[in-house]
C-alpha positions as CSV (number, residue, x, y, z in Angstrom):
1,X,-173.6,-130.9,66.9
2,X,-171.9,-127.6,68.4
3,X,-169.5,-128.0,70.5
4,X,-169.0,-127.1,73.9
5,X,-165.7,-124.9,75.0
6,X,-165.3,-127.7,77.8
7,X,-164.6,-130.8,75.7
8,X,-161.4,-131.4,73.7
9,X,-162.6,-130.9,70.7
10,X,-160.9,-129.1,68.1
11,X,-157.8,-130.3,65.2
12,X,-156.8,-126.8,65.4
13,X,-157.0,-123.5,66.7
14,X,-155.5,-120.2,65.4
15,X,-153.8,-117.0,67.0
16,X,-153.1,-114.7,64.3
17,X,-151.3,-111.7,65.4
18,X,-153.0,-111.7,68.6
19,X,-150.6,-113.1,71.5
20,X,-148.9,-109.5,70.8
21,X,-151.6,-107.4,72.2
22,X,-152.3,-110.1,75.5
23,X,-150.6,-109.2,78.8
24,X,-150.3,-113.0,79.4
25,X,-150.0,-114.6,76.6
26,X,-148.7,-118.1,77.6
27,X,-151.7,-118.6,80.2
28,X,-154.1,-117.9,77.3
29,X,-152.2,-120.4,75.1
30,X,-152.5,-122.5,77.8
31,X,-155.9,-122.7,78.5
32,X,-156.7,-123.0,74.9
33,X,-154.7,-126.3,74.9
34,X,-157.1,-127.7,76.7
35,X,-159.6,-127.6,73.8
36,X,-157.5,-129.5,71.7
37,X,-157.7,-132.9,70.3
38,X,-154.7,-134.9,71.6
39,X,-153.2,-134.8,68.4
40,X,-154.5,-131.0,67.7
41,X,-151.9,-128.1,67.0
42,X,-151.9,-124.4,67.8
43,X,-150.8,-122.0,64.7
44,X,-149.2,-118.9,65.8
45,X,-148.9,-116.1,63.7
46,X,-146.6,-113.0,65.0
47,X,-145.0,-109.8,63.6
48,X,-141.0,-110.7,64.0
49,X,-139.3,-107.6,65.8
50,X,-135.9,-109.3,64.6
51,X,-136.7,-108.8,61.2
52,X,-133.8,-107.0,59.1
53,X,-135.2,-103.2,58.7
54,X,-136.2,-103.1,62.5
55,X,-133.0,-104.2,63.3
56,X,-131.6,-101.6,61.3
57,X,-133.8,-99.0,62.8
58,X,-132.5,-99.7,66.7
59,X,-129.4,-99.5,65.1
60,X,-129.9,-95.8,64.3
61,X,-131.5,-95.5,67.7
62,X,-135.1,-95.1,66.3
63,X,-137.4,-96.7,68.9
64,X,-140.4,-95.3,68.0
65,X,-143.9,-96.4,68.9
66,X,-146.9,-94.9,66.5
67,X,-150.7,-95.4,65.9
68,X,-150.5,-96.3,61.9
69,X,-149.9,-100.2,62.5
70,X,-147.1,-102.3,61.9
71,X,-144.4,-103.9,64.4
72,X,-143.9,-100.7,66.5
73,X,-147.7,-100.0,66.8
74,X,-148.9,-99.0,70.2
75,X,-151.1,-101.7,70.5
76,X,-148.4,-104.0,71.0
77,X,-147.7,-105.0,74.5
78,X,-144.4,-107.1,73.8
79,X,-142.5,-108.3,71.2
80,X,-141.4,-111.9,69.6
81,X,-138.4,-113.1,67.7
82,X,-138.5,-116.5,65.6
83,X,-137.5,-118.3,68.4
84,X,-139.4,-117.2,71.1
């Protein structure tokens, strides 16, 4: 049986370095919630702007967007630490 985006259906759903590139990203996570199981999850993957070497880089006052990839690609609309 295939299931149907309306019913609360799934154990699990994925966001792997995506909720970067959104310009909502909680009302996306929210509306996938509602496909979930009650005791389903939501895994979120993320590129960590706190991480040591960018840290070190706004240190030295580099701020510096580019088109190669990475945390400071220019695809990224905003940014996430661990914690948020």
């Amino acid at each position: 049986m295939i299931a149907r985006l309306t019913e609360a259906c799934y154990h699990c759903i994925f966001f792997v370095d995506v909720l970067e590139h959104l310009r909502e990203p909680g009302a996306i996570l929210a509306v996938y919630a509602q496909f979930l199981k009650p005791d389903g999850a939501i895994i979120i993957s993320a590129p960590n702007v706190a991480f040591a070497l960018q840290r070190w880089l706004l240190l030295l006052g580099k701020f510096d967007y580019n088109s190669a990839g990475g945390i400071m690609d220019t695809f990224h609309l905003r940014f996430f630490t661990g914690k948020s």
